[in-house]
N, C-alpha and C positions, 0 to 999 in steps of 0.2 A: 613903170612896172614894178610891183612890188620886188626886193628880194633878198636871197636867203640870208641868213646869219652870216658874219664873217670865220673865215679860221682862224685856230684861238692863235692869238699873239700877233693877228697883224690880217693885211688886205688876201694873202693867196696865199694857196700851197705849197708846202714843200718838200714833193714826194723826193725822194732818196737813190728812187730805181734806175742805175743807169741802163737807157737805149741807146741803138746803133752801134758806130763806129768806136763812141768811148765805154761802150759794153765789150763788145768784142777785146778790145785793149786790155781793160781791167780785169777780164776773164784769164788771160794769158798771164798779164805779170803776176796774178794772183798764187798761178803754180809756184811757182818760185819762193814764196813766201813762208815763212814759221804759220804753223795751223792750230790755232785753238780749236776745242769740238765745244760750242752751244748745249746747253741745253735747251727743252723744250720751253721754258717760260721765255729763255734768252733768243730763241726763235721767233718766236711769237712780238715778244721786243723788236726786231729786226725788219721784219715784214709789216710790222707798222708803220717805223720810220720808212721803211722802204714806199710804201702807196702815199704815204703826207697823212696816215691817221695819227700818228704823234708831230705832227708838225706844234711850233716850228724847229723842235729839238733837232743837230745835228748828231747825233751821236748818243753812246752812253754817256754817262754823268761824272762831275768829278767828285772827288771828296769833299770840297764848296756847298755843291750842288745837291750833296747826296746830305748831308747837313742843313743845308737849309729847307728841302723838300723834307725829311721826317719830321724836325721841329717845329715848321711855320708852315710849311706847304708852300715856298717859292725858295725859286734858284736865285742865283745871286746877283740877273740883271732885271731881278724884281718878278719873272715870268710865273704866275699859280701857275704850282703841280703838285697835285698829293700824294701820288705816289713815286719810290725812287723808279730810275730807270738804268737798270745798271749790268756787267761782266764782270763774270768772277773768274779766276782760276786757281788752283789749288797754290798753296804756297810751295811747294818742292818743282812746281814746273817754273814760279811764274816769273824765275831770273831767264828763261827763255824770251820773252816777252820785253824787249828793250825798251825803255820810253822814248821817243824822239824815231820809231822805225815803224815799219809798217807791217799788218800781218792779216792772213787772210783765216774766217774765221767760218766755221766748216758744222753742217746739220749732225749731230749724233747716229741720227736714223741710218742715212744712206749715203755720208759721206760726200754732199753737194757741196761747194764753196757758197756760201750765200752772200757772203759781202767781203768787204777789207775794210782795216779799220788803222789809223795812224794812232800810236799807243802814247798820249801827251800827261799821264799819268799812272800811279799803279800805287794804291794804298790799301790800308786794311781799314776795315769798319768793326765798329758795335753793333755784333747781328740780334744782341738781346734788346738794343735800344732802337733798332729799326723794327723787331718785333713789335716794341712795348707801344713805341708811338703810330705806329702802319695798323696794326694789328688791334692794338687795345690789349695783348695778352704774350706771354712768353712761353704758354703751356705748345708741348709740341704734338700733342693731340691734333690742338688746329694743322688745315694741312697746310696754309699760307705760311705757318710760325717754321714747320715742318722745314718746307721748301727752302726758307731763307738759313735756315741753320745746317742744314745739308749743302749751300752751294758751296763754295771755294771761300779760301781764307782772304784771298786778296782781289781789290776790285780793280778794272782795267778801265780808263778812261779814252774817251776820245773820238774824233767825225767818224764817220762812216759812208762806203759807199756801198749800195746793194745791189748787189751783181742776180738774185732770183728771188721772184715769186714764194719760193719755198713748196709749190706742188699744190696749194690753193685752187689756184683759176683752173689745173688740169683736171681738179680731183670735184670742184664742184661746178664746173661750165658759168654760165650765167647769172647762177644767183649768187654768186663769189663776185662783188663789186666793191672799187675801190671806192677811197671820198671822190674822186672829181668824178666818177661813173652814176656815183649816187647824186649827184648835184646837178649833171646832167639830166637825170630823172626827172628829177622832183621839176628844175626849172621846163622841161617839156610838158610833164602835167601842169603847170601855171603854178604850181605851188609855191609858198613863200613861207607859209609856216607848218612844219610839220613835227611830229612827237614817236622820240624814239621807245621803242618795247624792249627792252631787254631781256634775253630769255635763255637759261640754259637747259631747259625741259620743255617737254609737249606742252602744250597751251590748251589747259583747262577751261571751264566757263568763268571762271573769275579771272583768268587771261585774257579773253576773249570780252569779257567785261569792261576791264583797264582799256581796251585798245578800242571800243567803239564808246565812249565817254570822250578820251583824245582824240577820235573824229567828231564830235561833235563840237567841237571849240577849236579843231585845226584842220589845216587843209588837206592834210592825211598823215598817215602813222609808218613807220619803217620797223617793220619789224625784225629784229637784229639778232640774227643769233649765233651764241659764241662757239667757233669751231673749230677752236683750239680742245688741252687736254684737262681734263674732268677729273671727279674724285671715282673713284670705285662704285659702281652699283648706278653710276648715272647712266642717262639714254645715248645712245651715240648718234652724233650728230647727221649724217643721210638718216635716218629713221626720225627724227626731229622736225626736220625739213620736207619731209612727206608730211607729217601732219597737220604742220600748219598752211601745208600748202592746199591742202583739201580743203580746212577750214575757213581760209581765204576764198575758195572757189563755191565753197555751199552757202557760207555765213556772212559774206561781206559783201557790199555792195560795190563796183567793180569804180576801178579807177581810185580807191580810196587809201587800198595797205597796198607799200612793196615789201618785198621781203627780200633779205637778202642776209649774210654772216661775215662776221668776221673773224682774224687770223691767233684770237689771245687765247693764251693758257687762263683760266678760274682762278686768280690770288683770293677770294673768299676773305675781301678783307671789308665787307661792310661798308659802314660809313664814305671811309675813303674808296674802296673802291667804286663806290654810285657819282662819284667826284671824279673820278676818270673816268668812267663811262658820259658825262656830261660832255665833260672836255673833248675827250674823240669824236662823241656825236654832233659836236660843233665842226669838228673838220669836215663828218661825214655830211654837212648841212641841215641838221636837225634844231631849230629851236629851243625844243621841250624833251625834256626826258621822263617818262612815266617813273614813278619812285611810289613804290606797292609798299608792302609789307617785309621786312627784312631783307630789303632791298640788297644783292651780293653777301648777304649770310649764312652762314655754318654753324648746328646746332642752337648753344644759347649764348653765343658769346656775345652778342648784342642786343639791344630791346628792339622790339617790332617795328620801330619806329624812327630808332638813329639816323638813318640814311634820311631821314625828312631835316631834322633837326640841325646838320652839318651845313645845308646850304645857307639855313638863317646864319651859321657863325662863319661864313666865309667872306672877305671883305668886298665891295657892292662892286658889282661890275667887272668880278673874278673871271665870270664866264657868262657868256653871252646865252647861253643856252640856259634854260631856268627848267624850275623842278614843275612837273604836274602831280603834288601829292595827293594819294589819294589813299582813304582809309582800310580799315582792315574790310572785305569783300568777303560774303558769302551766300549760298543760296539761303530765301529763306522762305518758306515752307507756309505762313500764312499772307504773305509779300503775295507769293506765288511768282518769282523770281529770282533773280541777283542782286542786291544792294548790298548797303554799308552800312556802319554804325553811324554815319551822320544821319543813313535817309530811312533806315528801318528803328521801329520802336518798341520791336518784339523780344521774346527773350532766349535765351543762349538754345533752349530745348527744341525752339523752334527754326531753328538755324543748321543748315550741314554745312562746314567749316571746310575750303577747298586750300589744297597743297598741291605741290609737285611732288614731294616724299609723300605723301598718302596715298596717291594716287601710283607712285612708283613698285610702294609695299602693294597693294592690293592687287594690282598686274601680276609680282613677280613669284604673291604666294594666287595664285588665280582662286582670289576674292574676285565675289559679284564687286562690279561696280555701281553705284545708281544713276541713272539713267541724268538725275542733275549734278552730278561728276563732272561731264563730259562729252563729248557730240559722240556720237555711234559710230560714224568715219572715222575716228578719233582712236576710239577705243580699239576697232578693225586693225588696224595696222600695228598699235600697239600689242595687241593679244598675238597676232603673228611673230614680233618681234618676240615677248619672251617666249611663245610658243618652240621657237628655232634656238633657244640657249641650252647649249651641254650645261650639265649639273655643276663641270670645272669653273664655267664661268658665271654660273649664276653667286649672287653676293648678297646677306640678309638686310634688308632694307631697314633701319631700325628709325622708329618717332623719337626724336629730340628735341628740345626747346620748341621753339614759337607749332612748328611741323604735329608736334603730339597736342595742341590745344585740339 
């Protein structure tokens, strides 16, 4: 029987989450503990390790590790990873924080203990050179460069145990699955090769494009979307998941897409971030990862195209799961369909150019849409959604880089 990919760095998983009796335990002596408060990215960090979608990492990262991942993209017992995985906490706390002792490390939100963590290091970084190399850029405009220059001065290393979900599986039932839930899946459909969609917007027809092209060369597509925290003016994730859930149900033929999300904050770092969406989608059992058009980018800070490019410079057999690149997609008008610049011959005037930001402005200033936009269901729940937005929270959608072509 064929089967799936392995997870990255070895034969199984290795989710993080304690059950039973040594949950209960770790729950209790947790009290007792010095408490760091998380942030939302470091959340999001947490709850990966926690289900084995950052397998096979035990923890955050040390200062070794957090150097060898910027500069080279591997830690130091050789393991690819492009991006760091790391706790910070301010420097005026962080003599709280003893190395060699234990401490339990606590949601921002609502005050949950999420895990405990044994503290086997605590240095300071170069947050302009984790910018320059993650990033490509030091400007704090972007919101990834933003994020890193805002955390704490000093990084906190060390295993982890994770004591919660983080409010996930309550918040989204069933289509909230872990890797081994997903692997389950896919191995009950027969499937052996399958091709992940990454999405942090509604799925347009050029969406919808990418992902019926990857069923046409795999045994089906995971449609994956991120629901963790977003930049301003994006769609919130229950409104997301309604609409690709219809689309699935009008436009796909059944048994072909899952869909289901997962727990990360948006780093918006491009290149390398489409490099860790590989990597997790191998734990999640995904072979192939769709890699579009500015693949995890913001603005113009990288060409339409980087995220394709990265996989050629990564050394062979980094990851198992490989890129499905596919060109820039558009409808095109005497096509009288969707194609690409490899399969259409026509020219620019005859072409309507699909985005997630165009189609976000057009919604939120209630522009027509055109009808090869986007499916009708589609647009339905979308026009509800900003239909129901107070003016406080409406946000001006503005065309940048590749978005404004």
């Amino acid at each position: 029987m064929p089967r799936l990919v392995n997870p990255h760095g070895g034969a199984t998983l290795r989710p993080l989450l304690l059950e039973g009796p040594a949950l209960y335990e770790e729950r209790k002596r947790a009290l007792s503990l010095p408490r760091l408060t998380v942030s939302s990215r470091e959340k999001g960090d947490l709850i990966m390790l926690g289900i084995g979608g950052f397998t096979p990492l035990d923890g955050f990262m040390t200062h070794a590790d957090w150097e060898g991942v910027c500069d080279g993209m591997r830690m130091t017992n050789g393991l690819f990873w492009p991006i760091p995985i790391t706790l910070s906490t301010r420097k005026d706390t962080a003599s709280t924080f003893r190395t060699g002792t234990d401490i339990a490390l606590v949601d921002g939100e609502n005050g949950e203990i999420l895990a405990t963590m044994k503290v086997t290091e605590k240095y300071a970084i170069n947050k302009a050179h984790e910018c320059a190399t993650v990033f490509r850029t030091t400007d704090v405009d972007h919101p990834g460069v933003k994020m890193v220059m805002e955390q704490g001065e000093v990084n906190l290393a060390g295993p982890v145990q994770v004591l919660s979900p983080g409010g996930f599986p309550e918040k989204y039932g069933a289509f909230y699955m872990t890797p081994a839930q997903t692997r389950a899946g896919f191995e009950a459909n027969g499937w052996a090769t399958v091709a992940a969609f990454q999405t942090r917007n509604p799925m347009h027809r050029s969406h919808e494009y990418l992902a019926k092209v990857a069923i046409e060369v795999c045994d089906g597509v995971l449609i994956h979307s991120l629901l963790g925290n977003l930049k301003p003016g994006d769609i919130p994730a229950d409104v997301r998941t309604r609409t690709i859930a219809v689309l699935i149900d009008k436009y796909f033929v059944r048994k072909t897409v899952v869909q289901s999300g997962y727990p990360l904050d948006m780093r918006y770092a491009g290149p390398r971030e489409a490099l860790l969406h590989a990597l997790f989608r191998q734990n999640y059992g995904c072979s192939h990862q769709i890699v579009g058009r500015d693949h995890a980018g913001v603005g113009s800070y990288y060409g339409p195209f980087d995220a394709h490019h990265i996989f050629d410079e990564i050394p062979k057999g980094a990851l198992e799961t490989q890129p499905l690149k596919i060109d820039w997609t558009f409808w095109c008008y005497r096509c009288g369909g969707m194609a690409s610049d490899r399969t259409c011959p026509h020219q620019p005037e005859d072409r309507l150019l699909l985005s997630g930001t165009k189609l976000r402005k057009m919604l939120s200033e209630g522009a027509p849409v055109p009808a090869e936009f986007s499916r009708s269901e589609v647009l339905d729940i979308l026009r509800e959604y900003y239909g129901g937005l107070k003016d406080e929270d409406k946000v001006e959608v503005k065309l940048v880089g590749h978005s404004a072509r």
